[in-house]
Each structure stands twice: as structure tokens, then as C-alpha cells.
C-alpha positions in Angstrom: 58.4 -90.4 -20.1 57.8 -87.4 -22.2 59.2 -83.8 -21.5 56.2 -81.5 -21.9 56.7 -79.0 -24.7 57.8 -75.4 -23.9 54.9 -74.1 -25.9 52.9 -75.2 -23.3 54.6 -72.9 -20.7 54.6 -70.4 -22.9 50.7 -70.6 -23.3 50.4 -71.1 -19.6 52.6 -68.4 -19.1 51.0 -65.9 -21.2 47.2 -67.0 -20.1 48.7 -66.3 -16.4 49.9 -63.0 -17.4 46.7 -62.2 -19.5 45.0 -63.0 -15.9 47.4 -61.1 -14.1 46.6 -58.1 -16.6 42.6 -58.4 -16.3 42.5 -58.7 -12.6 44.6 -55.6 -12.9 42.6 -53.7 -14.8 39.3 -54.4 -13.5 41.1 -53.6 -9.7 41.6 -50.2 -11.4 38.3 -49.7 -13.0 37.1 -50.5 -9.3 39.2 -47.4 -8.0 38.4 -45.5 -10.0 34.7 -45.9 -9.7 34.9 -45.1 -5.7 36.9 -42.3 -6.6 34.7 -40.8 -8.6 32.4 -41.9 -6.2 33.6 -40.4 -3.5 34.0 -37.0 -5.6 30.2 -37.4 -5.8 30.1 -37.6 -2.4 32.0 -34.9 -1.5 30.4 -32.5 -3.7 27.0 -33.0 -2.4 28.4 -32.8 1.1 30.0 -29.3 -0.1 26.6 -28.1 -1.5 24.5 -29.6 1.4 26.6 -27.7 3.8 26.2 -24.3 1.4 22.5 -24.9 1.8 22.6 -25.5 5.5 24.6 -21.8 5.8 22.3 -20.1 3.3 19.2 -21.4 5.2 20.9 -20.8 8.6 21.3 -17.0 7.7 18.2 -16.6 6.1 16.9 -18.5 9.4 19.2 -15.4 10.9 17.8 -12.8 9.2 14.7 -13.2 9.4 15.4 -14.1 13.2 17.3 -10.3 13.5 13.9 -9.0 11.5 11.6 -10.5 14.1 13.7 -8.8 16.9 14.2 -5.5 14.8 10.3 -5.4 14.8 9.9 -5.8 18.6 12.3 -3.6 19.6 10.6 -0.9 17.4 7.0 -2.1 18.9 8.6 -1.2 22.4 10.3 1.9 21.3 5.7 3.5 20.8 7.2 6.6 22.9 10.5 6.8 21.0 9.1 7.1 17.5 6.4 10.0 18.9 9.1 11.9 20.4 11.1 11.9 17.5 8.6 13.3 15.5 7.5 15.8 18.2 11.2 16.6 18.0 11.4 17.0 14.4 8.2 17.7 13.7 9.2 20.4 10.5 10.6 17.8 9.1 6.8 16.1 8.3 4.9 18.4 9.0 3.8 21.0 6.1 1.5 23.9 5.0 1.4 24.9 1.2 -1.3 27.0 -1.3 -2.7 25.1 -4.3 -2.1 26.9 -7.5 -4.7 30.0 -7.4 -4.9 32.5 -9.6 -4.1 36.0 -9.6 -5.8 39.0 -12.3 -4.4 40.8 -14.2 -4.7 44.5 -11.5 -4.6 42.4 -8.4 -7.3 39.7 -6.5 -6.8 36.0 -5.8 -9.1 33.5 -6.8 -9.2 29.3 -6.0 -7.1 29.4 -3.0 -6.6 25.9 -1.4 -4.7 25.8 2.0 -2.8 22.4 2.0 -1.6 20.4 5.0 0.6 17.4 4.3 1.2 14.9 7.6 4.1 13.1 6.8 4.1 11.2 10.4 2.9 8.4 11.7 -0.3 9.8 13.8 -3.3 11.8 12.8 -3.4 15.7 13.2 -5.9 16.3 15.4 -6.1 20.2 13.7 -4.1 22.6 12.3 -4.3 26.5 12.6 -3.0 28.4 9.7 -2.8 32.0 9.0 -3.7 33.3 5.1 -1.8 36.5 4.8 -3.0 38.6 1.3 -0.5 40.7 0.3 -0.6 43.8 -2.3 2.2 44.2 -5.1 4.1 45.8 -2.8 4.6 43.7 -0.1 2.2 45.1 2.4 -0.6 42.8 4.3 -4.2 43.4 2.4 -5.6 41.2 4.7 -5.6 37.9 6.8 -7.6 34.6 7.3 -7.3 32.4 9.9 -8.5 28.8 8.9 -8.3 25.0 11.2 -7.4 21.9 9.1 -9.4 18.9 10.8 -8.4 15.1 11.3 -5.5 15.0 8.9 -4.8 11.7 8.4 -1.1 10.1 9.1 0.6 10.0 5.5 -1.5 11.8 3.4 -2.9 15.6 2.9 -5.7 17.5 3.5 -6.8 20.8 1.8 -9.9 23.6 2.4 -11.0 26.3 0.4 -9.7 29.6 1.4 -11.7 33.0 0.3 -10.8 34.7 -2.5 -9.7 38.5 -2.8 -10.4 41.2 -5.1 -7.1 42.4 -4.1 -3.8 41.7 -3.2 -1.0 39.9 -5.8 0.5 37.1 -3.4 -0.5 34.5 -0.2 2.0 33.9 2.2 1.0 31.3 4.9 2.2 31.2 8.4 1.1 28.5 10.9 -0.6 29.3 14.3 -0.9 25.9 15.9 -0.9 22.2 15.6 -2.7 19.7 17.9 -2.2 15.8 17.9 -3.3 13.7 20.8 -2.0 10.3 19.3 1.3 11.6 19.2 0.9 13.8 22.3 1.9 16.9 20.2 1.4 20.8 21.0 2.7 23.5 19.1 2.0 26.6 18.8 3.6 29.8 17.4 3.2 32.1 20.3 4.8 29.6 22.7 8.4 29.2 22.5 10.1 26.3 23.4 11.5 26.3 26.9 15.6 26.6 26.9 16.9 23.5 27.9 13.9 21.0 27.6 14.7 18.1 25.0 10.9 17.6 24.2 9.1 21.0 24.6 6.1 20.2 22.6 4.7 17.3 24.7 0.8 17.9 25.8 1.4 15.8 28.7 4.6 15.0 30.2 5.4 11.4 31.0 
């Protein structure tokens, strides 16, 4: 009987081994792919979460808007009172620029009202004081500003002079009903009364 030649082990032993060696390495190629698989994975779960917070607080904000909205929509008497309250604050009379010759007189004189609130002016009374170079009172105008409209101006034309070197303005009285707003110059504010200008008290 012949003895098998120990080039065949070696052959079989190195075709096991080369075996041995590609199972090896295609198990690793295999790990690696659901690694990097699983990286993948992870990464989209990261940036799917990242989206779900951004659109939750935009969702939020938008939310906290909504609400910021109604409660101002319910706060109608707040806002007027605040501006009854503060009403120099928005409320303002000013002269365009006229002109003035050369020994005294005053020529295209505009009295301006700016309304910087939220509701119409109903009118405004205004006083045109013409005054000579030396400060005293030639004479005075007294002119109403109709329907001035919330957020923007309104001017009329006051008379010239053939005197007088200056125009100082002084206001007599305001009047809005949407905003439930009286003023006037002549009566003072009650000591003690948070919201003196009211029309009609609530």
C-alpha cells in the first residue's frame, strides 16, 4: 500500500488555510458593511430627530404667536388706555415751513397734526399764536383738524400775517371716540385718577 506524499498535505493544508483566510475576510468585509451601515443609520436617525425639534419649535412658535395675537385681541381696552395714558407720546402738532419777510409777516402757514395711534382723531383744536420780534402775541387763530386718520398726518392752511416774525402753536383740545379719548387744555387731570382722559368711564 502506498503512503500518500506529504505534498499532498501540504497542498491540502494550504488550500484549507487559503479557505480559512477567504471566509475570514469576506466575514470582515460583512462587518464592516453593517457598520457602516449602521453609521448610516444612526446619522439619519440624528438628523431626523434635529428636524422633528426644529419643526416642533417652529410648530412652538408659531403656536406662542397665535396665542400672543389673542391675548392682544382681548387686551381692545388695554391698548386704548395706554395711549389715552400716553397720549404725548403719539400725538403731535407742528407748522410746515412758512416763510417770514424781510420787516416781519408770515406767509404759507400749514398747521400739521401727526396721529401716531391706533384710532382716528375725531378733531383736533389748535391755537396759532403770531408773535412780533420781540416776543409779544401779534395775534391768534384758533383752527379744528378733522378725521385724522390712525398713522398718518393731516395738515390745513392757516392765514398768513403781515406781521409778526414767529408761530408758536399750543393745543386746545383733542376728541376721539374710537379710542374713547378727551383732552383738553383747560381741564386738568383729576389727582389720583389713573385714566383721566376717558369720555366715558367703563
Amino acid at each position: 500500500m502506498k503512503r500518500k506524499s506529504p505534498l499532498i498535505y501540504t497542498i491540502l493544508a494550504l488550500f484549507v488555510a487559503v479557505s480559512l483566510a477567504l471566509g475570514y475576510y469576506r466575514q470582515q468585509q460583512r462587518v464592516r458593511t453593517i457598520l457602516r451601515e449602521n453609521e448610516r443609520l444612526l446619522n439619519e436617525n440624528r438628523d431626523l430627530k434635529q428636524s422633528l425639534n426644529l419643526a416642533s419649535s417652529t410648530a412652538q412658535q408659531i403656536a406662542d404667536r397665535k396665542d400672543q395675537q389673542q391675548r392682544m385681541q382681548g387686551k381692545f381696552v388695554e391698548r386704548r388706555t395706554y395711549y389715552r395714558r400716553n397720549w404725548q407720546q403719539f400725538i403731535a402738532v407742528n407748522t410746515s415751513d412758512y416763510r417770514t419777510g424781510f420787516l416781519g409777516g408770515i406767509k404759507d402757514l400749514q398747521v400739521i397734526v401727526r396721529n401716531q395711534t391706533e384710532y382716528q382723531l375725531d378733531n383736533v383744536v389748535v391755537n396759532v399764536q403770531y408773535l412780533r420780534s420781540n416776543g409779544d402775541v401779534f395775534k391768534s387763530e384758533q383752527y379744528t383738524i378733522n378725521n385724522v386718520p390712525p398713522k398718518e398726518t393731516r395738515a390745513v392752511d392757516a392765514a398768513g400775517s403781515r406781521k409778526g416774525m414767529k408761530v408758536v402753536l399750543k393745543l386746545v383740545s383733542i376728541t376721539s371716540q374710537a379710542m374713547n379719548f378727551c383732552w383738553a387744555a383747560n381741564k386738568p387731570a383729576p389727582p389720583g385718577d389713573p385714566d383721566p382722559f376717558q369720555c366715558v368711564k367703563d
